[in-house]
C-alpha positions as protocol buffer text, in pm:
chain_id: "A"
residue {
  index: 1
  type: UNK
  ca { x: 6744 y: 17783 z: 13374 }
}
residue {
  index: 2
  type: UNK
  ca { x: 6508 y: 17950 z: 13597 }
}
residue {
  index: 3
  type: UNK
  ca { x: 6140 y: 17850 z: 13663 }
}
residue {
  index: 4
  type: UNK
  ca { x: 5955 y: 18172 z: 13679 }
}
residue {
  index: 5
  type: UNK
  ca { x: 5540 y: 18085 z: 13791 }
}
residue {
  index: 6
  type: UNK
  ca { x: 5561 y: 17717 z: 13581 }
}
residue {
  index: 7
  type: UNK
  ca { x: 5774 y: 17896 z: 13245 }
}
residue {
  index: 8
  type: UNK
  ca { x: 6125 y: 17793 z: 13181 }
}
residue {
  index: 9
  type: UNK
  ca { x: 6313 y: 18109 z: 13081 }
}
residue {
  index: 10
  type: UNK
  ca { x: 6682 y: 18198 z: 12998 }
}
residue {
  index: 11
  type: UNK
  ca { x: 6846 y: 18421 z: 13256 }
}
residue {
  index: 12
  type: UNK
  ca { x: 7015 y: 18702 z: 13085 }
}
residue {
  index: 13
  type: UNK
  ca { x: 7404 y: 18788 z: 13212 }
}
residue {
  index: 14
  type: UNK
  ca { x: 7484 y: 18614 z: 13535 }
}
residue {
  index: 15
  type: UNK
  ca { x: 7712 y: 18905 z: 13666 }
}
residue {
  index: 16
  type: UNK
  ca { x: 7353 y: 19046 z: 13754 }
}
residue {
  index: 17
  type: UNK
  ca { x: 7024 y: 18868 z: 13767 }
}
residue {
  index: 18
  type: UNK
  ca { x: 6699 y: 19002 z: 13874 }
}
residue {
  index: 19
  type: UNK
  ca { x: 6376 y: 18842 z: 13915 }
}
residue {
  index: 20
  type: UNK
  ca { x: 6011 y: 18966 z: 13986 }
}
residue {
  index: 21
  type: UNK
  ca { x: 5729 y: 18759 z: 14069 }
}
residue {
  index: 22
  type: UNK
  ca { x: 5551 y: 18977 z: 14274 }
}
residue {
  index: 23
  type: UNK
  ca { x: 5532 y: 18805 z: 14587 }
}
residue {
  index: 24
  type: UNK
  ca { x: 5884 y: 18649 z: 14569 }
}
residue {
  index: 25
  type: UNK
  ca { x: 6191 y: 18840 z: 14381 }
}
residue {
  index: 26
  type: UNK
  ca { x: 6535 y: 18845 z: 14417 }
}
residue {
  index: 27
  type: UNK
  ca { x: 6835 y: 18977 z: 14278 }
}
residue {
  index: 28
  type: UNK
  ca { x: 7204 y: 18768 z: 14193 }
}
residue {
  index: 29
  type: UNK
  ca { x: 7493 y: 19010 z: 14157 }
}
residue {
  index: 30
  type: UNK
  ca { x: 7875 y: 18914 z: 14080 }
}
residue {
  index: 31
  type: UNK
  ca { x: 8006 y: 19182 z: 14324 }
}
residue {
  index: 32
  type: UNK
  ca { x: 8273 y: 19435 z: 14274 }
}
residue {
  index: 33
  type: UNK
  ca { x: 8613 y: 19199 z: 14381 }
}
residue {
  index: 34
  type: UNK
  ca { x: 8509 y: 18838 z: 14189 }
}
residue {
  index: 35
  type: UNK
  ca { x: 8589 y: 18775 z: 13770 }
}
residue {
  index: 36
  type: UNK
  ca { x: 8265 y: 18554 z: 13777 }
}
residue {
  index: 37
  type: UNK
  ca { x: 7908 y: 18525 z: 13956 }
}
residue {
  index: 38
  type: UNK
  ca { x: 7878 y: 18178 z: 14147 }
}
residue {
  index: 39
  type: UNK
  ca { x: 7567 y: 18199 z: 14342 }
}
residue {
  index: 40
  type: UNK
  ca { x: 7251 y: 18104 z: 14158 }
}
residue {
  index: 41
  type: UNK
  ca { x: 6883 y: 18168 z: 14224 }
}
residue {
  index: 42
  type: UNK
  ca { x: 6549 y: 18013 z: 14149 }
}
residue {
  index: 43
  type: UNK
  ca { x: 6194 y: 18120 z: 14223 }
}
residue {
  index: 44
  type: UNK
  ca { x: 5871 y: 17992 z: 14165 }
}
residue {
  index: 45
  type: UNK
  ca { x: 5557 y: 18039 z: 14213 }
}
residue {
  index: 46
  type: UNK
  ca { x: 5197 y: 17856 z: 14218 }
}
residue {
  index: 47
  type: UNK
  ca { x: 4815 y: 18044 z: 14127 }
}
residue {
  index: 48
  type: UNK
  ca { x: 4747 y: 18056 z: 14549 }
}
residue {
  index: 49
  type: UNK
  ca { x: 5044 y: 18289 z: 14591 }
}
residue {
  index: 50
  type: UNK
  ca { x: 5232 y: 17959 z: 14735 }
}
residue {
  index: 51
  type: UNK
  ca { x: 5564 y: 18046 z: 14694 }
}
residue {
  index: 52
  type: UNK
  ca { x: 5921 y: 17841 z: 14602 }
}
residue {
  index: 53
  type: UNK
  ca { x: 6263 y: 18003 z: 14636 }
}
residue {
  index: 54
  type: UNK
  ca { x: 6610 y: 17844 z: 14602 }
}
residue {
  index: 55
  type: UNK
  ca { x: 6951 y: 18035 z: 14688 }
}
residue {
  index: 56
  type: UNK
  ca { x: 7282 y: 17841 z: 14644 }
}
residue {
  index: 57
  type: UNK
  ca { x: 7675 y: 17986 z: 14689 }
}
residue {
  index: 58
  type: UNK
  ca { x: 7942 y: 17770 z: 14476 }
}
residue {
  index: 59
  type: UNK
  ca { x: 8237 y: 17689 z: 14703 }
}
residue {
  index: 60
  type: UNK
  ca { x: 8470 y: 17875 z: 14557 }
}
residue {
  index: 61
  type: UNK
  ca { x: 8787 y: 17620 z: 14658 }
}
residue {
  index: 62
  type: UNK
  ca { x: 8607 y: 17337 z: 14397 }
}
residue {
  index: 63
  type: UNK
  ca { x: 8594 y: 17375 z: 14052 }
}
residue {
  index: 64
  type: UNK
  ca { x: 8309 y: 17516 z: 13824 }
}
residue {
  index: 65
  type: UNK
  ca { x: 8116 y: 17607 z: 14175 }
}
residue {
  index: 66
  type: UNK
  ca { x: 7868 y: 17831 z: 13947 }
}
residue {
  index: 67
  type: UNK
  ca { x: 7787 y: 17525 z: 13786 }
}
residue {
  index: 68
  type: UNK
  ca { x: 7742 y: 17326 z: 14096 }
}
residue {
  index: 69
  type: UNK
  ca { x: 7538 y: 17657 z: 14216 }
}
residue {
  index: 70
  type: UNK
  ca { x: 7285 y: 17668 z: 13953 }
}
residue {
  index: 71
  type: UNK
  ca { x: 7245 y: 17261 z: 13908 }
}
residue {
  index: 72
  type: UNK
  ca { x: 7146 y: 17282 z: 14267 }
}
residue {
  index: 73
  type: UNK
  ca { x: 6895 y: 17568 z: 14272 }
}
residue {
  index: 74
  type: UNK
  ca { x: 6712 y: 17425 z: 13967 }
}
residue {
  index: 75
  type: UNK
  ca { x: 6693 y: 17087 z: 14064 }
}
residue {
  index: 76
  type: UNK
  ca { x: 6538 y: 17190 z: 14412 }
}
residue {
  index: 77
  type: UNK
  ca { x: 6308 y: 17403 z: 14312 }
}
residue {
  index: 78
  type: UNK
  ca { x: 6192 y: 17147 z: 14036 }
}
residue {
  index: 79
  type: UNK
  ca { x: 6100 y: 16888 z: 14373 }
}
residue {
  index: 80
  type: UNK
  ca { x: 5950 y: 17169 z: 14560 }
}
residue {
  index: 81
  type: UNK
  ca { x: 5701 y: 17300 z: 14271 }
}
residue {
  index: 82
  type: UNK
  ca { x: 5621 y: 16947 z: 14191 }
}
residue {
  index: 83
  type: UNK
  ca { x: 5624 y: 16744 z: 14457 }
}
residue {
  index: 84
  type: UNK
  ca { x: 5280 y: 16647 z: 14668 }
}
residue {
  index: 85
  type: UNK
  ca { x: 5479 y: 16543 z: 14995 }
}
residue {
  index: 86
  type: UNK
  ca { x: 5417 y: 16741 z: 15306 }
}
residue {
  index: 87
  type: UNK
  ca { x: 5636 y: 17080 z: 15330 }
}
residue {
  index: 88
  type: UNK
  ca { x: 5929 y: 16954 z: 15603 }
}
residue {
  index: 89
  type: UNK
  ca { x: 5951 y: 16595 z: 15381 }
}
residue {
  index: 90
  type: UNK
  ca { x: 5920 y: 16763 z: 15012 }
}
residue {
  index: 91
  type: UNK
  ca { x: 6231 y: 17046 z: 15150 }
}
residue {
  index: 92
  type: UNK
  ca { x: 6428 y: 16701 z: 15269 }
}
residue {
  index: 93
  type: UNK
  ca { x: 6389 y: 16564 z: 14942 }
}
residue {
  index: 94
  type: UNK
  ca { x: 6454 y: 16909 z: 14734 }
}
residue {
  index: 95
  type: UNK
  ca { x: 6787 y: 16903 z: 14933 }
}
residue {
  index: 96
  type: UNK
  ca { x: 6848 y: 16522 z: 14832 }
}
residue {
  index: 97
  type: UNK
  ca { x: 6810 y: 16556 z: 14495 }
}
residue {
  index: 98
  type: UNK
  ca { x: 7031 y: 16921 z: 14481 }
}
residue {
  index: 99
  type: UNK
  ca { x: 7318 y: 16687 z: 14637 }
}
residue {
  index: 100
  type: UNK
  ca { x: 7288 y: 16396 z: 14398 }
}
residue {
  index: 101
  type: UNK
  ca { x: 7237 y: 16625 z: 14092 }
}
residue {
  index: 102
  type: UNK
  ca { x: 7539 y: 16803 z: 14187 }
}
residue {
  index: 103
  type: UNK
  ca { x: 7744 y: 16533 z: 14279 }
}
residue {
  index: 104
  type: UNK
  ca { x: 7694 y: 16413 z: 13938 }
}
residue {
  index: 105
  type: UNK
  ca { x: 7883 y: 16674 z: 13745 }
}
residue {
  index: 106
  type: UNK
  ca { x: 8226 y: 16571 z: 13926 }
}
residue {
  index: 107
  type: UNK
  ca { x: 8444 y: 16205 z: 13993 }
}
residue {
  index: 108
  type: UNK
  ca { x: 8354 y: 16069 z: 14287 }
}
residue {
  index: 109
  type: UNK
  ca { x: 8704 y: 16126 z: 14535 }
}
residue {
  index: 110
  type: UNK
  ca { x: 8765 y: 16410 z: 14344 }
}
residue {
  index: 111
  type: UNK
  ca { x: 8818 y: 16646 z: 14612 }
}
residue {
  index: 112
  type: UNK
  ca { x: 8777 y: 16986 z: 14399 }
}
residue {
  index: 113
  type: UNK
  ca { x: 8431 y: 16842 z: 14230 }
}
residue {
  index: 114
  type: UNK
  ca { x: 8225 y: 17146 z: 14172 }
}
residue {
  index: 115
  type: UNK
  ca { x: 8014 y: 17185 z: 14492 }
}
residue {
  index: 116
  type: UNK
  ca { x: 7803 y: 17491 z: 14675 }
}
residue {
  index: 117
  type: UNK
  ca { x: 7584 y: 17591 z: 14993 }
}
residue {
  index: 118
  type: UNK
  ca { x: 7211 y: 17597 z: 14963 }
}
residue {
  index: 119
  type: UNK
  ca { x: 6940 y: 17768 z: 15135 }
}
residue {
  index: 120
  type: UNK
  ca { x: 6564 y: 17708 z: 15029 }
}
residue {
  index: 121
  type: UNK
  ca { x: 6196 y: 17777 z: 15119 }
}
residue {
  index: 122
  type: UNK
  ca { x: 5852 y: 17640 z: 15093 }
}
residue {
  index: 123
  type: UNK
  ca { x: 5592 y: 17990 z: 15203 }
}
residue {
  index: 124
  type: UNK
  ca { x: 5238 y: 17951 z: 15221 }
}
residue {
  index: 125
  type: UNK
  ca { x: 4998 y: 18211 z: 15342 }
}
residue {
  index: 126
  type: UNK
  ca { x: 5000 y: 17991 z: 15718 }
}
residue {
  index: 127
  type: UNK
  ca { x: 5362 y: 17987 z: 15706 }
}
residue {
  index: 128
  type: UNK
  ca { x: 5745 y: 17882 z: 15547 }
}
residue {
  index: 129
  type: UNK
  ca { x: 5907 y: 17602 z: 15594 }
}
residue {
  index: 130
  type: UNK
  ca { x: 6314 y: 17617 z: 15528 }
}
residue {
  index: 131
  type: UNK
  ca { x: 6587 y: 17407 z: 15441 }
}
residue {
  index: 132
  type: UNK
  ca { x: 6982 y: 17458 z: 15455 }
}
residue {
  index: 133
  type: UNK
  ca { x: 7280 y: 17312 z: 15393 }
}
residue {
  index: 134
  type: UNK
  ca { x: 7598 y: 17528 z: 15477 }
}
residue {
  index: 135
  type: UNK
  ca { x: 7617 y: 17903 z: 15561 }
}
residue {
  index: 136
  type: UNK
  ca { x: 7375 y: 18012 z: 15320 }
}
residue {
  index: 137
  type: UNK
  ca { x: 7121 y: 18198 z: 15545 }
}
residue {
  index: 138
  type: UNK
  ca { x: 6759 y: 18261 z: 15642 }
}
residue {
  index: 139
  type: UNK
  ca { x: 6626 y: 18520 z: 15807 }
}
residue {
  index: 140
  type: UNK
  ca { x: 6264 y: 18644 z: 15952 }
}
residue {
  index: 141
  type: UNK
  ca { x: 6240 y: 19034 z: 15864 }
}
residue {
  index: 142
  type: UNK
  ca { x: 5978 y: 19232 z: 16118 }
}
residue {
  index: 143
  type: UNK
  ca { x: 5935 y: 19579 z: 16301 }
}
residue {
  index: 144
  type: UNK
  ca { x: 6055 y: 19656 z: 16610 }
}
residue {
  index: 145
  type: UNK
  ca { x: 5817 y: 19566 z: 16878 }
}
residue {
  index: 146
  type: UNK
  ca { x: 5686 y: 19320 z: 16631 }
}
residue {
  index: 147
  type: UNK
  ca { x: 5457 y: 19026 z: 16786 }
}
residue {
  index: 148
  type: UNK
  ca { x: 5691 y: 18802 z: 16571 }
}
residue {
  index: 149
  type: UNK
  ca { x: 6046 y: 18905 z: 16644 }
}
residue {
  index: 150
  type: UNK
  ca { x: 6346 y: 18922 z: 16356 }
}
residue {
  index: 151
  type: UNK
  ca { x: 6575 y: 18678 z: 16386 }
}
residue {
  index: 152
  type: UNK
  ca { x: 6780 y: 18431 z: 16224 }
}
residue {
  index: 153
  type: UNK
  ca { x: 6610 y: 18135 z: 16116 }
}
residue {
  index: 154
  type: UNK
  ca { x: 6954 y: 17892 z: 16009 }
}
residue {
  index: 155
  type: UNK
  ca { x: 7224 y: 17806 z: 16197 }
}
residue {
  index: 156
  type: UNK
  ca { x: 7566 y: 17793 z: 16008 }
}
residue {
  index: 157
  type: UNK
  ca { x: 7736 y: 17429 z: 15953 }
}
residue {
  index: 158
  type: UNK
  ca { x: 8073 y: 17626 z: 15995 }
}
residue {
  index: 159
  type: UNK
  ca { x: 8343 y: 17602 z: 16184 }
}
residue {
  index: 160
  type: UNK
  ca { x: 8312 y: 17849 z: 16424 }
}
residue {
  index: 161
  type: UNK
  ca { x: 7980 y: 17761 z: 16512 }
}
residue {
  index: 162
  type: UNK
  ca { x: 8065 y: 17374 z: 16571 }
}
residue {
  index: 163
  type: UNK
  ca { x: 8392 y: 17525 z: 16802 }
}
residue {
  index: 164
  type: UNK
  ca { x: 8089 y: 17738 z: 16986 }
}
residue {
  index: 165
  type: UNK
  ca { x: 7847 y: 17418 z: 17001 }
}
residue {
  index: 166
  type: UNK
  ca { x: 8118 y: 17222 z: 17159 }
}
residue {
  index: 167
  type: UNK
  ca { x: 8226 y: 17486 z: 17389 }
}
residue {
  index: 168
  type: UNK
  ca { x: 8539 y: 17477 z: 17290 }
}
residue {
  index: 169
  type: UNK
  ca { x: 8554 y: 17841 z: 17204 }
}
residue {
  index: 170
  type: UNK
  ca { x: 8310 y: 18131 z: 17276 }
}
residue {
  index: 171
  type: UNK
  ca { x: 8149 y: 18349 z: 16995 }
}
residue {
  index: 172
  type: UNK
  ca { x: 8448 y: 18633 z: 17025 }
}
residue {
  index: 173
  type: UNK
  ca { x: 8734 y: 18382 z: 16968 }
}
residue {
  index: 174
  type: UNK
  ca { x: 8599 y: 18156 z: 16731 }
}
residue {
  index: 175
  type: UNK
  ca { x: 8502 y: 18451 z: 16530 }
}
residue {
  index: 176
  type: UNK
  ca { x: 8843 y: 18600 z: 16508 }
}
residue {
  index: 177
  type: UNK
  ca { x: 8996 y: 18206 z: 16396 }
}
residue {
  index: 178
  type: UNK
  ca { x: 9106 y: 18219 z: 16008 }
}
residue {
  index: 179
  type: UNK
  ca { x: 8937 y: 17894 z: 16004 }
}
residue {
  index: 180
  type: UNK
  ca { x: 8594 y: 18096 z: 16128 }
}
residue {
  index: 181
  type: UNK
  ca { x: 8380 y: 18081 z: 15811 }
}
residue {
  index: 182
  type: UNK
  ca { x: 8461 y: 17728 z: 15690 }
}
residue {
  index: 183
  type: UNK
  ca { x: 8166 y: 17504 z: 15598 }
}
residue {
  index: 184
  type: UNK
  ca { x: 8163 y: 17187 z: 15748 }
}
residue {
  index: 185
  type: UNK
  ca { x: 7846 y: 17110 z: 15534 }
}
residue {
  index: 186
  type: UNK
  ca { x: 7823 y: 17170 z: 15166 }
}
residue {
  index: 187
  type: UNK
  ca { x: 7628 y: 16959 z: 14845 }
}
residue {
  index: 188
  type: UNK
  ca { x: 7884 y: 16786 z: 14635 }
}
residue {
  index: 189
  type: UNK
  ca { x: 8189 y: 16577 z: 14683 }
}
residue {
  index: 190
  type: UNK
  ca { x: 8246 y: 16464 z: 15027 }
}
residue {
  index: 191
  type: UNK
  ca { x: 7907 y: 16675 z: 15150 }
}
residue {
  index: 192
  type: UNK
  ca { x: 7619 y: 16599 z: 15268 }
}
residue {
  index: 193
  type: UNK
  ca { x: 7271 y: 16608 z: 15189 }
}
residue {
  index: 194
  type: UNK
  ca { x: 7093 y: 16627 z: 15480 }
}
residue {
  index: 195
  type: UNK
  ca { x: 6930 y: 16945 z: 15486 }
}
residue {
  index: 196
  type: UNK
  ca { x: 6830 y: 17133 z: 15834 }
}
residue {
  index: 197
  type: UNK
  ca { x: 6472 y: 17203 z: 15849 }
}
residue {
  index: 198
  type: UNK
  ca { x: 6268 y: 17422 z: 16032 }
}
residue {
  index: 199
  type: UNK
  ca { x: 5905 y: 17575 z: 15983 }
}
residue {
  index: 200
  type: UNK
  ca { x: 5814 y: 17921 z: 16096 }
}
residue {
  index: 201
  type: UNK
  ca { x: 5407 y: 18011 z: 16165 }
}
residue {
  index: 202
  type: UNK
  ca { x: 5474 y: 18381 z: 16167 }
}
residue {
  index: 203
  type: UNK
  ca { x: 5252 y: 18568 z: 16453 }
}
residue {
  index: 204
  type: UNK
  ca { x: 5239 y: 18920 z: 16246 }
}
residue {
  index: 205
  type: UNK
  ca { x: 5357 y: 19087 z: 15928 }
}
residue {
  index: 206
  type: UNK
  ca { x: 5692 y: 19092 z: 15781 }
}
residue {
  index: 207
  type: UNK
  ca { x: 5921 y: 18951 z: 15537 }
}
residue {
  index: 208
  type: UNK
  ca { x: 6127 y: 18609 z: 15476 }
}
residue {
  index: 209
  type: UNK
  ca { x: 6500 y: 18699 z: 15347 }
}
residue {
  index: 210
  type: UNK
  ca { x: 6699 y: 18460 z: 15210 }
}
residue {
  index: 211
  type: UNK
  ca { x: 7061 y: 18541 z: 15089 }
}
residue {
  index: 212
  type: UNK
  ca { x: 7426 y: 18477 z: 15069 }
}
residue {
  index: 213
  type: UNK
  ca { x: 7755 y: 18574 z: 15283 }
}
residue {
  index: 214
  type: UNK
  ca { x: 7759 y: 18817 z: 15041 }
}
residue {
  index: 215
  type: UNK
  ca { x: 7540 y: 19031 z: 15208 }
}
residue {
  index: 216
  type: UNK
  ca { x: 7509 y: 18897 z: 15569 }
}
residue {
  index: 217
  type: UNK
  ca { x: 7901 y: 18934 z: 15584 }
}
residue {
  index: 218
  type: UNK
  ca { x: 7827 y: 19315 z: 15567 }
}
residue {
  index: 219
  type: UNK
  ca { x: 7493 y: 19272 z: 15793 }
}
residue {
  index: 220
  type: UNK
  ca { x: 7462 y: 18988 z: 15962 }
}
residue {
  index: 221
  type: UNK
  ca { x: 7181 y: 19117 z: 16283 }
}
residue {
  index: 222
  type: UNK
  ca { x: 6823 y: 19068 z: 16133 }
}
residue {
  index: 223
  type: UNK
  ca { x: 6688 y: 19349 z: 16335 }
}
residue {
  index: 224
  type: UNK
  ca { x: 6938 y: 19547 z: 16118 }
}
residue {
  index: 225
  type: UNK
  ca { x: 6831 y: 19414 z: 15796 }
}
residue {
  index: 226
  type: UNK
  ca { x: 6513 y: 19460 z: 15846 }
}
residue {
  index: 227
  type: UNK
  ca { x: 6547 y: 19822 z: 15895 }
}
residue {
  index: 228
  type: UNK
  ca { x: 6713 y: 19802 z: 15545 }
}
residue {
  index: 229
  type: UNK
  ca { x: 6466 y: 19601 z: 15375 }
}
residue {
  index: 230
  type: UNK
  ca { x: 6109 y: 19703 z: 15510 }
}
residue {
  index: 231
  type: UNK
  ca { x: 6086 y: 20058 z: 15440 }
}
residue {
  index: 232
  type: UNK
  ca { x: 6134 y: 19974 z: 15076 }
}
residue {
  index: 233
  type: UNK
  ca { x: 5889 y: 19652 z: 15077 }
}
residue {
  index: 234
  type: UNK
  ca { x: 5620 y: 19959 z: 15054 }
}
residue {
  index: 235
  type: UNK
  ca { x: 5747 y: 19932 z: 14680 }
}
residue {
  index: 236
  type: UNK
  ca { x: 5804 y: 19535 z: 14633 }
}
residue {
  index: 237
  type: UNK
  ca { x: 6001 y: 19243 z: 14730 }
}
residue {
  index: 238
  type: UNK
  ca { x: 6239 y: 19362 z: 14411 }
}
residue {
  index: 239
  type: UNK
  ca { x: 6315 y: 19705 z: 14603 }
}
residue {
  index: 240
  type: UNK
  ca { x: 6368 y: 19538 z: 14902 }
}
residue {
  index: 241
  type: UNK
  ca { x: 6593 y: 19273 z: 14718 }
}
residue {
  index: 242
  type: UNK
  ca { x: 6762 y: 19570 z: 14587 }
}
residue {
  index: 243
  type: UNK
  ca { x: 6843 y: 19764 z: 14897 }
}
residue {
  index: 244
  type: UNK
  ca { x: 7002 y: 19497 z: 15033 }
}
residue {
  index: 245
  type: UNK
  ca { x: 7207 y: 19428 z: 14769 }
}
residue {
  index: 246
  type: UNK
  ca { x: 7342 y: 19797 z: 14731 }
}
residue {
  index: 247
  type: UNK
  ca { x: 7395 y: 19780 z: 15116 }
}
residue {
  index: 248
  type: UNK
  ca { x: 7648 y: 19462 z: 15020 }
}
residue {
  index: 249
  type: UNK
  ca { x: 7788 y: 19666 z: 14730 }
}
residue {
  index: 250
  type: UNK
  ca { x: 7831 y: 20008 z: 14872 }
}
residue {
  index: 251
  type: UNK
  ca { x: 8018 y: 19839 z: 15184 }
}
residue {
  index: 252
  type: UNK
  ca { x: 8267 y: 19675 z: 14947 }
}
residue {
  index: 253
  type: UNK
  ca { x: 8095 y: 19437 z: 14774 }
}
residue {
  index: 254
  type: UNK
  ca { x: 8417 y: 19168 z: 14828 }
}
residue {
  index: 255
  type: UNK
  ca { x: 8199 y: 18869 z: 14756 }
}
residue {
  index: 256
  type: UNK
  ca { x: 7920 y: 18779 z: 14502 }
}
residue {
  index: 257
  type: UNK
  ca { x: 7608 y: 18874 z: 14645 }
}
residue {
  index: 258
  type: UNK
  ca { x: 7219 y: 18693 z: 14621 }
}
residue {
  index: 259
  type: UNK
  ca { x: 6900 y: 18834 z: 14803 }
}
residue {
  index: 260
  type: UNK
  ca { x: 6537 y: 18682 z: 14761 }
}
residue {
  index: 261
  type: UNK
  ca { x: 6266 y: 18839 z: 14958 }
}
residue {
  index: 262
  type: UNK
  ca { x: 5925 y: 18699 z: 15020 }
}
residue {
  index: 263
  type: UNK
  ca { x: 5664 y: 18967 z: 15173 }
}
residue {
  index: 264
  type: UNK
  ca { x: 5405 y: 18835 z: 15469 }
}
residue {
  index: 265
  type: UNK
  ca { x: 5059 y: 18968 z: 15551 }
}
């Protein structure tokens, strides 16, 4: 279930979700290679324009991971729309309650429990606060020359980054490693559910993106999606949500794909 501005509503097909709240939307698309969407959305949204978006990716090694994907998303952005905590402490305990809802749907030891990355946000008219668990991503969207610069907002809990951290490897190498996109942090069995957190005052205009490997796999350089996504926020967060997602498709389009845009100033 989705909560769309406080109104429980059934999504339609899951090979292709989209959702329009004016200043949040986002589009969920199975892709052109997978039988079965397992990424999951949610977005809410308060009277102030106080926004709440959730994006998960089921691991696809576990079973049921679209289950796992869309337990999380809803039960995250149920703590963030409801709870009165300050923004870093209410994302914490979004995150918490994503892991223990989805660890629930599997045996505990079971070490193909249904389990999934999640990415989520908190964005106020002062500023977004973020929360991540795996290689789900975040990104700050701005202009060239912008007073707030585009850039990536999460670090991946992978294994190429941990090689990198450790100096062990540099970027080059580690990237090349088969073992390169492995999450070393997930919700479910065996994960974690401490989330990351980090809160961005934004000094200018622009855009918060939050999405998938199934688009940042394609594009990964937020200077380069925002020269994607901008030009069509002159029509809405949805057309921006949509470019992207045709960029992911029209490049192959080898992995499910989910893209939530929230629009700044």
């Amino acid at each position: 279930m989705l909560l769309l501005g406080g109104v429980m509503a059934e999504p339609g097909s899951a090979e292709r979700i989209e959702t329009d709240l004016d200043v949040v939307a986002g589009v969920t698309d199975r892709g052109l290679s997978h039988d079965r969407n397992e990424d999951a959305m949610a977005l809410g949204r308060w009277p102030d324009g106080t926004v709440a978006a959730v994006v998960c990716d089921g691991v696809s090694t576990s079973l049921t991971p679209q289950h796992a994907s869309r337990t999380a998303a809803d039960t995250a952005l149920d703590v963030l729309l409801t709870s009165s905590e300050p923004p870093e402490d209410r994302m914490r305990s979004a995150v918490l309650a994503a892991g223990s809802a989805v660890a629930a749907l599997g045996r505990a030891g079971d070490p193909h429990a249904p389990s999934c990355t999640l990415v989520c946000a908190l964005a106020r008219a002062d500023g977004t606060t973020v929360g991540w668990i795996g290689d789900s991503r975040a990104y700050w969207l701005s202009a060239p020359g912008a007073a707030e610069p585009a850039r990536a907002l999460t670090t991946d809990h992978s294994w190429a980054v941990q090689m990198v951290a450790a100096g062990v490897l540099d970027e080059a190498a580690a990237a090349r490693d088969p073992r390169a996109h492995a999450i070393t942090r997930w919700l479910g069995a065996g994960g974690s559910s401490e989330a990351e957190v980090v809160t961005l005052h934004p000094a200018g205009p622009g855009a918060l993106l939050l999405c998938t490997d199934g688009l940042w796999n394609y594009l990964s350089e937020a200077a380069a999606l925002a020269a994607v996504a901008l030009p069509a926020l002159a029509d809405g967060p949805i057309a921006a949500a949509r470019a992207l997602t045709a960029l992911a498709l029209d490049s192959g389009g080898r992995d499910n794909v989910t893209v939530v845009v929230v629009p700044f100033g």
